[in-house]
C-alpha positions as CSV (number, residue, x, y, z in Angstrom):
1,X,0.0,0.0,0.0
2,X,1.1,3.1,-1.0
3,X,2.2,5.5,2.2
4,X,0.3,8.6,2.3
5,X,1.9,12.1,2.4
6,X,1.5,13.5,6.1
7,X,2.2,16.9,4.1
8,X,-1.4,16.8,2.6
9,X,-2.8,15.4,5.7
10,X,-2.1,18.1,7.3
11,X,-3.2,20.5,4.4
12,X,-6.6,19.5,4.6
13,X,-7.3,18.7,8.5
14,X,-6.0,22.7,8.9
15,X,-8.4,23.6,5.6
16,X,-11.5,22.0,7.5
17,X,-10.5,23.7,10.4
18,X,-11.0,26.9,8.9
19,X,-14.3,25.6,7.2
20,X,-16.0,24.5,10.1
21,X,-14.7,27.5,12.0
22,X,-15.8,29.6,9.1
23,X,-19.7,28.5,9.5
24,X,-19.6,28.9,13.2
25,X,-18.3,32.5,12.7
26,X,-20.6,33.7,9.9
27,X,-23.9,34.7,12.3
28,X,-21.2,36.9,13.9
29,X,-19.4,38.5,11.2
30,X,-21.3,41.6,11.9
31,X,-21.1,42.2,15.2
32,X,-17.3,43.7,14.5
33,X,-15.6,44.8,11.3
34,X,-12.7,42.4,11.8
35,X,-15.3,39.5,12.2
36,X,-16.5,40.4,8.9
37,X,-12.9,40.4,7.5
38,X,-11.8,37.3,9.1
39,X,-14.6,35.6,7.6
40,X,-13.9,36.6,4.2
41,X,-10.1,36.2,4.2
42,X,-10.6,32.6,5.2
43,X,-13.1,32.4,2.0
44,X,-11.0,33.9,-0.1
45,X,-8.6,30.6,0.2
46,X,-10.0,27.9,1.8
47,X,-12.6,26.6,-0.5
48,X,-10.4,27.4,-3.4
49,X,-7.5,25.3,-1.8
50,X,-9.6,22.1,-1.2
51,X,-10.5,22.3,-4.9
52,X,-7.0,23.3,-6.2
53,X,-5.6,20.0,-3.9
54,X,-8.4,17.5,-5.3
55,X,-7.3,18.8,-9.0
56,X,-3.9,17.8,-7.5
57,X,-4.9,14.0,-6.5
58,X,-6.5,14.0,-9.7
59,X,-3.5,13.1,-11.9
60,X,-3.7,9.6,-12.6
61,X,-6.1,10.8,-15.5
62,X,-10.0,10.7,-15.6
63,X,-12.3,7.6,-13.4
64,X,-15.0,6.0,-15.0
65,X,-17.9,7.4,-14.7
66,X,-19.9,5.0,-12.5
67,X,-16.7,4.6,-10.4
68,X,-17.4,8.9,-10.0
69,X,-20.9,8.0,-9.4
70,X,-20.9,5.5,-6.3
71,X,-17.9,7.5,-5.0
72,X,-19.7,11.0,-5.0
73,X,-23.2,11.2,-6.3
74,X,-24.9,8.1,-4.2
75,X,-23.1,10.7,-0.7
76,X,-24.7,12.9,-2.7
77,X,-28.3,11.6,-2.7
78,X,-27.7,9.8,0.8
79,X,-26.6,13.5,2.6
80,X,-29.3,15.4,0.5
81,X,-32.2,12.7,1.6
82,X,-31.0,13.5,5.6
83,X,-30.4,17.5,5.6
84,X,-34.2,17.5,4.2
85,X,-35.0,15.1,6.9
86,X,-33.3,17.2,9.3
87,X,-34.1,20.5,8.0
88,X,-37.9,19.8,8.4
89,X,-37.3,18.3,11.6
90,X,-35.6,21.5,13.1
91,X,-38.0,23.9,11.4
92,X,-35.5,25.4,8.0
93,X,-38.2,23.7,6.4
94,X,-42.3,24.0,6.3
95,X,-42.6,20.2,5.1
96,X,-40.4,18.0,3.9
97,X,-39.1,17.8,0.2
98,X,-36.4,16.4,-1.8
99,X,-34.9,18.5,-4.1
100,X,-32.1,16.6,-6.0
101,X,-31.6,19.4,-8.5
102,X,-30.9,21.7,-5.2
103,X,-27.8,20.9,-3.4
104,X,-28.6,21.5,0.8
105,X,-26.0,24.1,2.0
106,X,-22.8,22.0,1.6
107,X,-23.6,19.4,-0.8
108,X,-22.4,21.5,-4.2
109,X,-19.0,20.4,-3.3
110,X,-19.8,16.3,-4.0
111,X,-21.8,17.8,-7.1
112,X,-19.6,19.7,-8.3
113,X,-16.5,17.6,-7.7
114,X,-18.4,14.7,-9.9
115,X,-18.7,17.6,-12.6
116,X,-15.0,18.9,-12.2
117,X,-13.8,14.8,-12.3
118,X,-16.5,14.0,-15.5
119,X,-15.1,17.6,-17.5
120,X,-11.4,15.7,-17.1
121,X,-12.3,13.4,-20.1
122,X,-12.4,16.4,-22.0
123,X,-8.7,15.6,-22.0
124,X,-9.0,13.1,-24.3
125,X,-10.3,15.3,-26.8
126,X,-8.3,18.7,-26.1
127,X,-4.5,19.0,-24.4
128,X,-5.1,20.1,-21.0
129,X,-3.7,23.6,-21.6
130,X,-7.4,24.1,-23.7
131,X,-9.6,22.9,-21.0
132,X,-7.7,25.1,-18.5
133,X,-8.2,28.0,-20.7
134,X,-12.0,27.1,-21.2
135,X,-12.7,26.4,-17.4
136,X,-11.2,30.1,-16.7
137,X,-13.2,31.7,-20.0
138,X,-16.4,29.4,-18.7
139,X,-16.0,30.9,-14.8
140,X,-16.1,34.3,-15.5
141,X,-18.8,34.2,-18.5
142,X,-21.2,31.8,-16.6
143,X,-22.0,34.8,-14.1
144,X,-23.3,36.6,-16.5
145,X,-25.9,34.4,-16.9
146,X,-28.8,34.2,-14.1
147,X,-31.0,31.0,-15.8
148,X,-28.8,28.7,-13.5
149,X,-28.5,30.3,-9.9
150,X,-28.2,27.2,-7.7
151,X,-29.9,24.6,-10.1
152,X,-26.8,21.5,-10.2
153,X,-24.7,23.7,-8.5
154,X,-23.7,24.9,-11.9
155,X,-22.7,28.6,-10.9
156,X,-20.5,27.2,-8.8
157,X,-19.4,24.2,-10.4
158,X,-17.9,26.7,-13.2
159,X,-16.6,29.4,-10.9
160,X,-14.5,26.9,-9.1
161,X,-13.3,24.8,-11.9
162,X,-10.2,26.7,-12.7
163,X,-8.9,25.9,-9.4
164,X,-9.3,22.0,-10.0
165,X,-7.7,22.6,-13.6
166,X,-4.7,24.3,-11.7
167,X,-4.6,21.2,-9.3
168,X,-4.5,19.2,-11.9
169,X,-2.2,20.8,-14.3
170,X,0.2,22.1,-11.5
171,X,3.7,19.9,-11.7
172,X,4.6,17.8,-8.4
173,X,7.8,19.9,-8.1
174,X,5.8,23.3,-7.9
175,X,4.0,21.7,-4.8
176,X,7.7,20.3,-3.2
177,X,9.1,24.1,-3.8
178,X,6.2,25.6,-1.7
179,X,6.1,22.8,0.8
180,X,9.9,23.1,1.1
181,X,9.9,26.8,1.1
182,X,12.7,28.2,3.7
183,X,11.2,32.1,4.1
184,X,8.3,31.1,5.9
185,X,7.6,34.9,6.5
186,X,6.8,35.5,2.8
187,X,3.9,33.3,3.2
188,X,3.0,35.6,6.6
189,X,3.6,39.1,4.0
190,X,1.1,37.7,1.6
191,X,-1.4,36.6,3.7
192,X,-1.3,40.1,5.4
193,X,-1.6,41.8,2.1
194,X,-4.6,39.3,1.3
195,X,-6.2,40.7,4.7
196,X,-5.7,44.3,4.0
197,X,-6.7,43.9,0.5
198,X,-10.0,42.4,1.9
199,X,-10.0,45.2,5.1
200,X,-9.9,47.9,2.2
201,X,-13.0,46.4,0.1
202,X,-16.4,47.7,1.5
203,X,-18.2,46.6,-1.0
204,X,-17.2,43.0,-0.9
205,X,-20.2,40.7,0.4
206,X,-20.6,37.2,0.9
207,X,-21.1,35.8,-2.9
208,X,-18.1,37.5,-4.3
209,X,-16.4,34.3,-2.8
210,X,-19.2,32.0,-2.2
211,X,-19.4,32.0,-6.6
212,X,-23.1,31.0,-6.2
213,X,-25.0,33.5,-8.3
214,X,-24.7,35.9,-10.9
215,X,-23.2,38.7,-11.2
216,X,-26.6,40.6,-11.4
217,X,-27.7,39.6,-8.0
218,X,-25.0,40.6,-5.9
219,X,-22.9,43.4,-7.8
220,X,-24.2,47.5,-8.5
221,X,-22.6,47.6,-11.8
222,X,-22.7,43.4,-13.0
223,X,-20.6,43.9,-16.0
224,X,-18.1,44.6,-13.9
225,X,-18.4,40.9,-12.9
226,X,-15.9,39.2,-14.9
227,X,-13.0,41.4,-13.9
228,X,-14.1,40.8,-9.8
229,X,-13.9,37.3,-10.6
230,X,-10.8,37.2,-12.1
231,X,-9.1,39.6,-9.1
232,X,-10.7,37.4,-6.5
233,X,-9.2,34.4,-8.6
234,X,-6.1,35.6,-8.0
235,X,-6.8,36.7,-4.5
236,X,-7.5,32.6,-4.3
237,X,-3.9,31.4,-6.1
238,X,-2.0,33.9,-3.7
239,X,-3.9,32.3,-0.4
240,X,-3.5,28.9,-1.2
241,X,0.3,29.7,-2.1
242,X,0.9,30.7,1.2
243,X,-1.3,27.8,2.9
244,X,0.9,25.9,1.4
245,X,4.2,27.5,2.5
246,X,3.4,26.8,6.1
247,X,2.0,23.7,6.3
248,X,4.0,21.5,8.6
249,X,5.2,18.5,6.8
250,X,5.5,15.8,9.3
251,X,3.5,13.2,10.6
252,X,2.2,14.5,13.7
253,X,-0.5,12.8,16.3
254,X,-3.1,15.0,14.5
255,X,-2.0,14.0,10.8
256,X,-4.3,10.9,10.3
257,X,-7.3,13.3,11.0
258,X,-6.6,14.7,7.7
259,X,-8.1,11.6,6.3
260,X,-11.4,12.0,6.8
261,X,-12.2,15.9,5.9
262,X,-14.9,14.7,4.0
263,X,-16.7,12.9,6.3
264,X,-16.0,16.3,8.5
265,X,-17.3,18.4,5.6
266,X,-20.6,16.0,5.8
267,X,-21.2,16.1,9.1
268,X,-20.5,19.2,10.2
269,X,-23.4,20.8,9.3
270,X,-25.5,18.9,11.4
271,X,-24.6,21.0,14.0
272,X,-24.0,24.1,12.2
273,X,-27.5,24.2,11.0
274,X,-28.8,23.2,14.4
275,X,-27.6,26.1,16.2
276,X,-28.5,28.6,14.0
277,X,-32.0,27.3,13.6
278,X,-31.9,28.3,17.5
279,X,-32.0,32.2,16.1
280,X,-29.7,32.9,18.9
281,X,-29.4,37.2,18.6
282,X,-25.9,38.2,20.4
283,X,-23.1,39.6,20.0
284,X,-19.7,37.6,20.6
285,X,-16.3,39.3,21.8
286,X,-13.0,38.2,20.8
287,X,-12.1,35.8,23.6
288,X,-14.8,34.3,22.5
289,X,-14.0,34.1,18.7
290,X,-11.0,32.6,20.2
291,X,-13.2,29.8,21.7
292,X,-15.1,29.2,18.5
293,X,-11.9,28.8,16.8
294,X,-10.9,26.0,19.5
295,X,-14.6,24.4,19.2
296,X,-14.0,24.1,15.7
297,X,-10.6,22.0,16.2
298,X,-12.3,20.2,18.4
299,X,-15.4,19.4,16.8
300,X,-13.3,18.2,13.4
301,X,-11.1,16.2,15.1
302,X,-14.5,14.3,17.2
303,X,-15.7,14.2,13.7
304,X,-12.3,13.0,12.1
305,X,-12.5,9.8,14.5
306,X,-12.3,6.1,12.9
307,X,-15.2,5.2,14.5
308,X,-17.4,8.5,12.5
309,X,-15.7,7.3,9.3
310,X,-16.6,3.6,9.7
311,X,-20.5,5.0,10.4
312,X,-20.3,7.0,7.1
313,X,-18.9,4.0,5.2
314,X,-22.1,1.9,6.4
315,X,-24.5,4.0,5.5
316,X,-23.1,4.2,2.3
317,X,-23.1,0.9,2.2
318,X,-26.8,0.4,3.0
319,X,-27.9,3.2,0.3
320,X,-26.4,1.5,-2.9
321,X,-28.6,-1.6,-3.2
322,X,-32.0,0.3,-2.5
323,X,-30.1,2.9,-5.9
């Protein structure tokens, strides 16, 4: 059995961290202004650099489809039957429906990582160079477009696909030179200037990074659109550049906690969508941000257990003969 890389291990059980952290802190992001800027510096990147990785792991060349199929769209169906369940249960939702065409909160990122791993075969037909091109011409045209909103996912399927493409195109010894970087403050400079450079945008809200809808919904002046996307695109390659710079490389005790992010990514929102369906109204200070940010470490490495991942693996299980 091949030995897995404690680098990316670490990479992604740090990147959930800042997920799970990041829906905790989004109720609160205005009760200060560097709540609010937090929240969308950690957007700006984190998302991005889960995609850009799974682009990465990607190499080997396109799955079949089916193989893409029981791997991502029967979680897909599974999660999307509970959160309904749930949602009702808690009250998101009058009664209950299932909405397959209508991903619940999280669940773009299984359909849209099926989409990203079925648009590989376009390989075979055009040098990878074209599709990277096209998934970067295709990300900043589809927002100009409102007929697909949040129908398949699509608006974000295509504004995130140039970050898969870069995964996949990027060569291993790019990745060693960041990982193996020496001026670990460089990472530190351009992570500040990604802060200030969100700090300085008032106009920024939630869907400039979210990549969700289009342009028209969200932006004064939407043929500006493009040109946002492509800054914030940017913004994305510079934040997962420096990610990458200081992840620790090592095996540590919390390495193999990495391997279940997904099952994190599931989960998570459970909770998540639990509390806020409490429609608690106050206002958090920063020691307490501080305690959010610990809850969150916690919670994903509870979530992160063996025994969570052997759960997710039955249920899986049971779905696929009843599909």
């Amino acid at each position: 059995m091949e030995k897995r890389d404690a680098y990316f291990d670490n990479a992604k059980l740090f990147l959930m961290i800042l997920v799970v952290f990041g829906h905790f802190l989004q109720p609160f992001v205005n009760d200060h202004p560097v709540y609010n800027d937090l929240y969308y510096f950690i957007f700006t990147f984190h998302m991005p650099a889960f995609i850009l990785i799974s682009g990465y792991f990607a190499k080997s060349g396109p799955k079949p489809i089916m193989s893409l199929v029981k791997k991502l769209l029967l979680p897909y169906i599974f999660f999307q039957l509970l959160y309904s369940g749930y949602y009702t249960l808690i009250g998101l939702q009058d009664s209950f429906s299932l909405d397959l065409g209508i991903p619940q909160w999280s669940l773009w990122f299984l359909l849209s990582l099926f989409c990203w791993n079925v648009f590989l075969h376009l390989t075979k037909r055009f040098t990878v160079k074209q599709v990277l091109i096209a998934s970067l011409i295709l990300a900043l045209l589809v927002g100009y477009f409102p007929i697909f909103d949040r129908y398949l996912a699509i608006q974000r399927t295509l504004t995130f696909f140039p970050y898969f493409m870069v995964g996949y195109v990027i060569p291993k010894s790019r990745i060693e030179k960041l990982r193996s970087y020496p001026k670990k403050w460089l990472a530190i400079l351009l992570f500040s200037g990604l802060f200030l450079f969100i700090q300085g945008n008032d106009l920024i809200n939630k869907y400039w990074v979210f990549g969700s809808k289009p342009y028209e919904d969200y932006l004064n002046h939407p043929l500006l659109g493009g040109p946002q996307r492509l800054l914030f695109f940017a913004a994305g390659l510079i934040g997962i550049s420096a990610f990458l710079m200081l992840v620790p490389k090592g095996r540590y005790f919390f390495s193999n906690w990495g391997r279940n992010t997904l099952t994190v990514y599931l989960l998570h929102g459970f909770l998540v969508k639990g509390l806020r369906a409490l429609d608690f109204d106050f206002e958090i200070s920063s020691v307490e941000v501080l305690l959010l940010f610990i809850g969150s470490m916690l919670l994903t490495a509870a979530l992160s257990s063996k025994k969570v991942g052997r759960w997710i693996v039955r249920g899986k299980r049971a779905l696929q003969p009843s599909l």
